[in-house]
C-alpha positions as semicolon CSV with decimal commas, in nm:
position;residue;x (nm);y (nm);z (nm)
1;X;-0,123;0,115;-0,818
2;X;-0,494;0,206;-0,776
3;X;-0,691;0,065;-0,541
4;X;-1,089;0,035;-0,462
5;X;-1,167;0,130;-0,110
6;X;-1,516;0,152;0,095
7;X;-1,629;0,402;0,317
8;X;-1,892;0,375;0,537
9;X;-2,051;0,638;0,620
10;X;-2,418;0,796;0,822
11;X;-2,585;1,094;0,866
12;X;-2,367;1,369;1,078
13;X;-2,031;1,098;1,039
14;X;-1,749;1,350;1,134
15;X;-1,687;1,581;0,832
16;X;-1,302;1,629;0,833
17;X;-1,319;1,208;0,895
18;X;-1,514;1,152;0,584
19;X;-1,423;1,470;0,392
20;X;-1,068;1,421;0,394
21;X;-0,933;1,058;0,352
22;X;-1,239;1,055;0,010
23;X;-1,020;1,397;-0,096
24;X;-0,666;1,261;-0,024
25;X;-0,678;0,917;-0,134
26;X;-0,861;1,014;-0,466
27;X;-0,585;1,273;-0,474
28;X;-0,367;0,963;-0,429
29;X;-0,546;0,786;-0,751
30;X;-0,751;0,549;-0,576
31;X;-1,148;0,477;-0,639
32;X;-1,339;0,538;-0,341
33;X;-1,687;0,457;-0,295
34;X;-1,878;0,602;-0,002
35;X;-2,161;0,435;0,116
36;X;-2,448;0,470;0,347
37;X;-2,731;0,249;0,474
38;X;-3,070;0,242;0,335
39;X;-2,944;0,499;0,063
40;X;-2,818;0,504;-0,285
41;X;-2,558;0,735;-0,510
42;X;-2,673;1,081;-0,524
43;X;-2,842;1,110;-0,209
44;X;-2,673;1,275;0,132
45;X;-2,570;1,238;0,417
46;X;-2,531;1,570;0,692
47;X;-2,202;1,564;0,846
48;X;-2,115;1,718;1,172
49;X;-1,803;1,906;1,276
50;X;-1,642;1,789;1,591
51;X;-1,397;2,076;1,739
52;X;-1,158;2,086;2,036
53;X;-1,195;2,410;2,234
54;X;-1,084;2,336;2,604
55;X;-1,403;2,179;2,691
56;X;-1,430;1,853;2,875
57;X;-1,482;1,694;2,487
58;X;-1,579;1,816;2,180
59;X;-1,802;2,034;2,048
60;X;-2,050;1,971;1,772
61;X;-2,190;2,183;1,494
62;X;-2,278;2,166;1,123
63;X;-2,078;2,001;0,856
64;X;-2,167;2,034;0,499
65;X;-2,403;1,765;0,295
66;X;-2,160;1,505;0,139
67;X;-2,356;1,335;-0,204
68;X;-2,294;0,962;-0,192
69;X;-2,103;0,818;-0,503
70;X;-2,279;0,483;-0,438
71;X;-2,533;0,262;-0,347
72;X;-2,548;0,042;-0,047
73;X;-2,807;-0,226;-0,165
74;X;-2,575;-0,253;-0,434
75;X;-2,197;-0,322;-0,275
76;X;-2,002;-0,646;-0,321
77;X;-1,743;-0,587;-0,095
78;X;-1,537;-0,859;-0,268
79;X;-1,424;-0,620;-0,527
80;X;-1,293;-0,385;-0,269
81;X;-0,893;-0,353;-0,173
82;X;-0,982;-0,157;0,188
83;X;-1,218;-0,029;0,391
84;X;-1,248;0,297;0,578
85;X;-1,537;0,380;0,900
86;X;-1,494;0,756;0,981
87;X;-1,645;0,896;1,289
88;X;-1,887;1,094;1,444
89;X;-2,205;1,004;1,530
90;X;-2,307;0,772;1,247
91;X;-2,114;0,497;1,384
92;X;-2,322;0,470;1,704
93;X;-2,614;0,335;1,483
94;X;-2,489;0,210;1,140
95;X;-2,331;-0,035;1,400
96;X;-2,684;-0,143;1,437
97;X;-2,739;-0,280;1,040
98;X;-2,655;-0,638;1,038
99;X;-2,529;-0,588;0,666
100;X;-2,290;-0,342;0,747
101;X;-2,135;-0,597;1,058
102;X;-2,084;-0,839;0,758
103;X;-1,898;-0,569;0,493
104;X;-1,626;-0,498;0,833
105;X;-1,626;-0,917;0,913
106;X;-1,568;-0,941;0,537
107;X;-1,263;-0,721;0,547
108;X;-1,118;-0,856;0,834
109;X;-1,142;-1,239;0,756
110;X;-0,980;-1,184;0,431
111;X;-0,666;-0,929;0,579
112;X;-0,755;-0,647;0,382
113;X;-0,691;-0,329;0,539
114;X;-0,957;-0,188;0,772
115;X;-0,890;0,244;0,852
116;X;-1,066;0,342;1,166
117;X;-1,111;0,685;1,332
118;X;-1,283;0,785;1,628
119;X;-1,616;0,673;1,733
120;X;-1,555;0,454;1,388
121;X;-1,446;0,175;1,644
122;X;-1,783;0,136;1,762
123;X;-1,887;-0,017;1,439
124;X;-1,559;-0,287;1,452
125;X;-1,656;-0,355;1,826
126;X;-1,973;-0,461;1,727
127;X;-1,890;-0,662;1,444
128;X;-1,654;-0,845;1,674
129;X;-1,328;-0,770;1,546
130;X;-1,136;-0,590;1,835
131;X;-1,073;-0,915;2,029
132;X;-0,726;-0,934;2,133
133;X;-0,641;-0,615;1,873
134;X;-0,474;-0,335;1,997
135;X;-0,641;0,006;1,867
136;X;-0,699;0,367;1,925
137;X;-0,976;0,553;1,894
138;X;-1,161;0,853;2,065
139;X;-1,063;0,803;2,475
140;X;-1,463;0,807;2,541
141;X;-1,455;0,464;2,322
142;X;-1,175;0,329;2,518
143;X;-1,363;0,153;2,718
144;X;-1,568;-0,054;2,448
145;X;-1,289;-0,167;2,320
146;X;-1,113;-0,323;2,639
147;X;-1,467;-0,434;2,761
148;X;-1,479;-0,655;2,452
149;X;-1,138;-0,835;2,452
150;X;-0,949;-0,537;2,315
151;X;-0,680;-0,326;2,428
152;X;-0,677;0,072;2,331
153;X;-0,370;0,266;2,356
154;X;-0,342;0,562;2,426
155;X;-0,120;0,763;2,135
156;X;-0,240;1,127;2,181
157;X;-0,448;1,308;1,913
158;X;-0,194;1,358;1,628
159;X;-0,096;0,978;1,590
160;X;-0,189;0,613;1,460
161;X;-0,193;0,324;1,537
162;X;-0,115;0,012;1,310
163;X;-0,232;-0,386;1,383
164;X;-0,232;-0,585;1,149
165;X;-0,454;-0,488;0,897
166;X;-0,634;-0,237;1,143
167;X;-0,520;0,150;1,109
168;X;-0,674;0,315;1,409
169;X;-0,634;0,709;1,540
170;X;-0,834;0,896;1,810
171;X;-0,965;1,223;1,585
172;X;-0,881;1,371;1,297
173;X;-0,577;1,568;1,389
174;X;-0,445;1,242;1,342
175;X;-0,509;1,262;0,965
176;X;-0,196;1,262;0,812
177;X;-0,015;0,999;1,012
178;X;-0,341;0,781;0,977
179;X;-0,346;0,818;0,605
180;X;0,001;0,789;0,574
181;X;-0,050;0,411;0,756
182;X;-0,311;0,315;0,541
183;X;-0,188;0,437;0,255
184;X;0,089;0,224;0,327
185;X;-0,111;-0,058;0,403
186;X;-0,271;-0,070;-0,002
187;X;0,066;-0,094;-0,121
């Protein structure tokens, strides 16, 4: 059964993050809309490619423009099933829009399933929902998430974790067992 599911997104969000849950769960028959701040459909956002390459963390470099199916002004998240945050380095200050904080409260107070990836957790810390969760999420996060009542686990790079309504990984090598969780959540 098709479902309607959010995605919030920012300029240079991880591109593999946002690139391939809109591909696979369209793929899977589901409407996604992908939204972004202070823009509408048909604009951009820039997307940033985060690599691991035996450095101390990852690398950064260009990601491809991703066109926005729809308009933020214009979301009632009541007529969504889910919600997804991708990573990168939007997260660190779509956290900051007071609007977005209410779509993820939204989500949470009503049980409907929230997908998180990477530095996506900064945007659920800050609208307050990690208290007493368990989550994953990029190790450098870590330590927002236990400073504010949470607990991360540690599962590695290629897994998920599942609380709740929450679906949280650490990157997105993680993809298809992340996906797979969610996907399982919308059921």
């Amino acid at each position: 059964m098709s479902k309607k599911i959010l995605v919030l997104a920012g300029d240079f969000v991880e591109d593999y993050e946002l690139m391939v849950p809109f591909q696979c769960l369209l793929m899977l028959g589901h409407q996604v809309d992908v939204i972004c701040p202070d823009k509408k459909a048909g604009d951009i956002v820039k997307t940033a490619i985060h690599d691991f390459e035996g450095d101390q963390t990852y690398t950064e470099k260009p990601g491809h423009n991703f066109t926005l199916n729809a308009s933020f002004d214009e979301i009632d998240e009541t007529t969504y099933d889910a919600l997804v945050v991708p990573g990168g380095r939007a997260p660190e200050y779509i956290r900051l829009n007071q609007r977005v904080l209410d779509i993820v409260k939204y989500f949470d107070s009503v049980n409907k399933p929230i997908a998180s990836i990477c530095h996506g957790v900064q945007v659920l810390v800050a609208a307050g929902i990690i208290k007493d969760r368990t989550c994953s999420c990029y190790p450098a996060c870590a330590p927002d998430v236990n400073i504010n009542g949470g607990t991360w686990k540690d599962i590695g790079f290629e897994d998920a974790y599942v609380d709740k309504n929450l679906v949280t990984a650490a990157a997105w090598p993680a993809h298809p067992k992340w996906l797979a969780e969610f996907n399982k959540l919308l059921v």
